[in-house]
C-alpha positions in Angstrom: -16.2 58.2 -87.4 -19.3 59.5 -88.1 -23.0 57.7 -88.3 -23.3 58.3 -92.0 -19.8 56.7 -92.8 -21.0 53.5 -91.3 -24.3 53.4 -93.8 -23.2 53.1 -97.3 -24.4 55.4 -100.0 -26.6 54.1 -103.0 -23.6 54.0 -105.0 -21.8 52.0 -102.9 -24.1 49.2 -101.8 -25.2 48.9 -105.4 -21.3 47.9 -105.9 -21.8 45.8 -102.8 -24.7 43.7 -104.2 -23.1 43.6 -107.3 -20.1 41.4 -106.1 -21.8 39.2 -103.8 -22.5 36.4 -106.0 -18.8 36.5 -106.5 -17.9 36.2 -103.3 -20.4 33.2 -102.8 -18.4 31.9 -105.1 -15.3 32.6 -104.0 -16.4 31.6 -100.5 -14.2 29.5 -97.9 -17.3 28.6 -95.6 -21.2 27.5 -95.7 -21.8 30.8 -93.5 -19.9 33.2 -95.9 -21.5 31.6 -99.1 -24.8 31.9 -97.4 -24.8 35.2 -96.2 -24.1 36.5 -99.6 -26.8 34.5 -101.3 -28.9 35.6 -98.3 -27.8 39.4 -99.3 -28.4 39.1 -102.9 -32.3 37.2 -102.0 -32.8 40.3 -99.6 -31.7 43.3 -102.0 -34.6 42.6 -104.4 -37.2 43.5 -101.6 -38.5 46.9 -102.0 -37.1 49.2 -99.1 -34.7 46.9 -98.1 -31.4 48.3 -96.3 -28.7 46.1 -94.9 -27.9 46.5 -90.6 -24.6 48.1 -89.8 -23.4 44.7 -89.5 -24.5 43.4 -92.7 -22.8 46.4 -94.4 -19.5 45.8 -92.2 -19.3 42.6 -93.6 -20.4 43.1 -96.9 -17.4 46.0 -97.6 -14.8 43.2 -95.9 -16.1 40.2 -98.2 -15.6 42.6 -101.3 -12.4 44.0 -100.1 -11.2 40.3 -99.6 -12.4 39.4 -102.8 -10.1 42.0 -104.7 -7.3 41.4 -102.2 -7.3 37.7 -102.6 -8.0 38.1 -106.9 -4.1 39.1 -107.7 -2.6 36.1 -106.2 -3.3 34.1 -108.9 -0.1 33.2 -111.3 0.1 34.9 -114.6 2.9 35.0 -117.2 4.5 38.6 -117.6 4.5 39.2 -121.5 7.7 41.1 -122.6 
């Protein structure tokens, strides 16, 4: 894995930002909740770019967020 696979491109932590409100929302825990509030707070400082870390967890709250959204029950229309 390269260096510039772990830094997201511009594209890709807009997306990020974009969903962590839901995932606060969605949250299981204080920390998680916080840290995405705390994400959102930080992204509107000018030159602001998550750490490493911050991006690691970012991409696994999002992907948890659309793993987690289809195990809701819904009615099959035939």
């Amino acid at each position: 894995m390269t260096h510039a696979h772990l830094y997201p491109t511009p594209s890709e932590l807009e997306r990020l930002i974009w969903h962590m409100p839901k995932c606060a929302e969605g949250a299981d825990n204080d920390w998680s909740k916080n840290f995405a509030m705390s994400i959102v707070r930080q992204s509107f400082r000018k030159n602001w770019k998550p750490s490493p870390k911050q991006v690691n967890i970012m991409r696994r709250m999002v992907s948890d967020l659309f793993v987690n959204a289809g195990q809701e029950e819904f009615s099959v229309i035939e």
